[in-house]
C-alpha positions in Angstrom: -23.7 -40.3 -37.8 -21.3 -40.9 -40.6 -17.9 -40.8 -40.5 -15.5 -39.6 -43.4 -12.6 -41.6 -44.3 -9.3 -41.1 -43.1 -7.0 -38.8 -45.5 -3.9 -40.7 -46.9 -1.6 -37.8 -47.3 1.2 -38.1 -50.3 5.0 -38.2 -50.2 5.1 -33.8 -51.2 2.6 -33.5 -48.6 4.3 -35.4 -46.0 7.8 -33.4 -47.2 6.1 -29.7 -46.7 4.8 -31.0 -43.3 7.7 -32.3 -42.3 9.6 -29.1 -43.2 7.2 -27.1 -41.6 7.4 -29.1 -38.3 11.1 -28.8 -37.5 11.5 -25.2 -36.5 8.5 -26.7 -33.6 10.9 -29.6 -32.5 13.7 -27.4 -32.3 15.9 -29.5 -35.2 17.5 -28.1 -38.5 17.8 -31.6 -40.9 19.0 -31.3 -44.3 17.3 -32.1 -47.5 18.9 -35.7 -47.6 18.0 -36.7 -44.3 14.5 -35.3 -44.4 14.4 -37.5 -48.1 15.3 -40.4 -45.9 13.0 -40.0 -43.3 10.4 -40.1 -46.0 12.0 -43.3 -47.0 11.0 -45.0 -43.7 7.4 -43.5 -43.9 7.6 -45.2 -46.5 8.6 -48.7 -45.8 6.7 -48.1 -42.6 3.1 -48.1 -44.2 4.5 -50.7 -46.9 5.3 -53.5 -44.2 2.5 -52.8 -42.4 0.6 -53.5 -45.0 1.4 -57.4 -44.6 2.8 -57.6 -41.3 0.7 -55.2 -38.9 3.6 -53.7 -37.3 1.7 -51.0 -36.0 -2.2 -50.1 -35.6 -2.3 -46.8 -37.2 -2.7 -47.7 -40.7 -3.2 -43.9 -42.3 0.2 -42.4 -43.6 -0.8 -38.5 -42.3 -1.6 -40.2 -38.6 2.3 -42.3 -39.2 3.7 -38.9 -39.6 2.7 -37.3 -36.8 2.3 -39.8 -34.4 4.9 -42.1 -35.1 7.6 -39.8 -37.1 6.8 -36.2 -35.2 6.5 -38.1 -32.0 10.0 -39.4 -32.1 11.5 -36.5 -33.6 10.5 -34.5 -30.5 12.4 -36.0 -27.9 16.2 -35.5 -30.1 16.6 -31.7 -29.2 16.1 -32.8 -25.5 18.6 -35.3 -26.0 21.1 -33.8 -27.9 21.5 -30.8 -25.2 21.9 -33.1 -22.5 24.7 -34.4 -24.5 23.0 -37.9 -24.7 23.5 -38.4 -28.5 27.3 -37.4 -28.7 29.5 -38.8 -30.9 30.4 -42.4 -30.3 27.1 -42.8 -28.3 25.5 -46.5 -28.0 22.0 -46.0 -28.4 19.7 -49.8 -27.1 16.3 -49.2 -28.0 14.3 -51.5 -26.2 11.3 -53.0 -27.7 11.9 -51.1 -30.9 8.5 -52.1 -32.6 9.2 -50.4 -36.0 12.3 -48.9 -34.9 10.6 -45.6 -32.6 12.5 -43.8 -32.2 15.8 -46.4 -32.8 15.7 -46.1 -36.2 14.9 -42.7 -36.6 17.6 -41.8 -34.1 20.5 -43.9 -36.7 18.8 -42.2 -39.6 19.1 -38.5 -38.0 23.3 -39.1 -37.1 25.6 -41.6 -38.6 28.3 -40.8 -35.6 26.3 -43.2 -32.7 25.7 -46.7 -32.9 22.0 -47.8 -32.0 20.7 -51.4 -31.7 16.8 -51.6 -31.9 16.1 -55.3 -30.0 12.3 -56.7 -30.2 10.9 -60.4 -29.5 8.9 -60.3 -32.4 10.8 -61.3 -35.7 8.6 -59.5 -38.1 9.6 -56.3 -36.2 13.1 -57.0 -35.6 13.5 -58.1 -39.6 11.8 -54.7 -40.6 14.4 -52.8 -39.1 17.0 -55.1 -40.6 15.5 -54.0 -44.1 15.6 -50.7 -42.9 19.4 -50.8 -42.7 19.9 -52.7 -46.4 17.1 -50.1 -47.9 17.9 -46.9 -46.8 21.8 -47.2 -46.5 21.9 -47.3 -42.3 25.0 -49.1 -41.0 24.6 -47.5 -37.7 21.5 -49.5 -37.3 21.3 -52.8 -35.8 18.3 -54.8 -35.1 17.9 -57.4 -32.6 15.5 -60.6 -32.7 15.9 -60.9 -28.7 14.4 -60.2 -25.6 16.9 -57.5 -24.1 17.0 -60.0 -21.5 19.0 -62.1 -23.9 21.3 -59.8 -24.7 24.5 -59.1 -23.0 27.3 -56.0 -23.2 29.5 -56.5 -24.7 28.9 -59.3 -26.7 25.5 -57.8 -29.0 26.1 -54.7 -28.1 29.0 -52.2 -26.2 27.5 -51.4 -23.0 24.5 -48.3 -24.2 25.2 -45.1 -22.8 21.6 -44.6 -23.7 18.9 -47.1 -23.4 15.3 -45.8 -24.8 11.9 -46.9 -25.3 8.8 -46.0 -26.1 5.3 -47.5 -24.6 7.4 -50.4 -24.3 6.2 -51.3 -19.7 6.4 -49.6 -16.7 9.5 -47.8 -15.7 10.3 -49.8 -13.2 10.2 -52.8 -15.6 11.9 -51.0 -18.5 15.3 -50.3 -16.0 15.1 -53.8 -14.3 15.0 -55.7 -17.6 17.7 -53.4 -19.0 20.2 -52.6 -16.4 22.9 -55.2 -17.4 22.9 -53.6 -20.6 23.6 -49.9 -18.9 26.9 -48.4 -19.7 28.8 -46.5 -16.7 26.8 -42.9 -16.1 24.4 -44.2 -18.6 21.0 -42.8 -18.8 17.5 -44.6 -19.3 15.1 -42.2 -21.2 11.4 -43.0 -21.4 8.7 -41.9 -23.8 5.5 -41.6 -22.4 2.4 -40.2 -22.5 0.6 -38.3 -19.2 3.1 -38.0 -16.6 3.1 -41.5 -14.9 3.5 -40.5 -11.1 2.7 -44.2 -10.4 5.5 -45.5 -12.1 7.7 -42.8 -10.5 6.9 -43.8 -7.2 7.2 -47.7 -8.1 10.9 -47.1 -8.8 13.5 -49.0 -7.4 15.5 -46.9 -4.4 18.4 -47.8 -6.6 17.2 -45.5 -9.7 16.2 -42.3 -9.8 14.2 -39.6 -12.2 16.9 -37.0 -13.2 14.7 -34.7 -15.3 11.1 -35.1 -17.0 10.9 -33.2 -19.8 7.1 -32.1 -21.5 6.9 -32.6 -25.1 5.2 -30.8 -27.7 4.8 -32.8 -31.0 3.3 -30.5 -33.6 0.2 -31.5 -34.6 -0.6 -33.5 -32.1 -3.0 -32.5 -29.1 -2.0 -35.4 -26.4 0.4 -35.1 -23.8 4.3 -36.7 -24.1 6.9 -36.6 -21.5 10.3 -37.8 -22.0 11.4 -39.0 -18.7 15.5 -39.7 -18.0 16.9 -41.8 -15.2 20.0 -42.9 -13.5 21.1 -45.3 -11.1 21.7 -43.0 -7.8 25.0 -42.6 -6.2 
């Protein structure tokens, strides 16, 4: 059987998708900020050229499941209030910066630090703040376990991440860093009952939200959690 080769989409493509796909995610961007999210589709597939920072490798496939995938979890957050103004944002094992970056790019008013152990990662999202004119955006070359609030970083109101381990590793590697009635939020695929159930007694799943991320078929949940009491 022969396979056909994967489309590699263009920058006016990627703009009238990206258009197109807002109404669906529930989020009205203007022109500027939809320029600069083109701008890190960009550098995205330009690093990763050279330094592998992620697998998918086809610039149509970045946009949906790296760009659209990240984009759908902001409505949820903004209407829990979540990404108010003056918000600390810690995303934790930021990879590229998903959703991190994205999340700095989208509002200048909250603060987010992206931290990863690898440096390649971690310097990518330093260029991201020199290239695209981010000073919102800070990027860590630590383990989160390294880093301590305040110090790095004010204590996060809102820690994120995205495939980064199981839930109950993500809040025991990242509570230190937790603000007072902070919230973890968690991107992940099926609905992991198993990691629910693994909890700690201490933390507790205040709402799991389903996702829909337009033009993709697979399941997202974005999960939000909170020490109890």
């Amino acid at each position: 059987m022969q396979h056909s080769a994967p489309t590699r989409s263009t920058r006016a493509e990627d703009a009238s998708l990206l258009a197109q796909a807002l109404p669906a995610l529930d989020l009205a961007i203007d022109a500027e900020v939809q320029e600069r999210l083109l701008d890190y589709l960009d550098l995205l597939a330009k690093w990763n050229a050279v330094y592998n920072l992620t697998a998918i490798r086809d610039r149509g496939q970045m946009l949906v499941q790296h760009l659209f995938d990240c984009l759908a979890i902001v409505a949820p957050l903004r209407a829990r209030g979540l990404l108010a103004p003056g918000a600390t944002v810690l995303d934790v094992g930021s990879g590229g910066g998903l959703p991190g970056a994205l999340l700095a790019i989208l509002d200048r008013s909250i603060e987010v630090h992206c931290a990863d152990a690898v440096s390649k990662k971690a310097a990518f999202v330093a260029q991201l703040r020199a290239d695209l004119g981010v000073p919102n955006l800070h990027a860590h070359h630590a383990r989160v376990e390294q880093l301590r609030a305040p110090g790095d970083l004010a204590p996060a109101t809102l820690i994120v991440s995205r495939a980064f381990a199981s839930l109950a590793q993500f809040v025991e590697c990242s509570a230190h860093l937790l603000a007072p009635g902070g919230t973890w939020a968690a991107m992940k695929g099926q609905m992991p009952d198993d990691e629910v159930a693994a909890l700690p007694a201490s933390v507790g799943v205040v709402s799991a939200i389903k996702l829909d991320v337009p033009g993709l078929q697979a399941r997202r949940h974005l999960l939000l959690l909170q020490p109890r009491g």
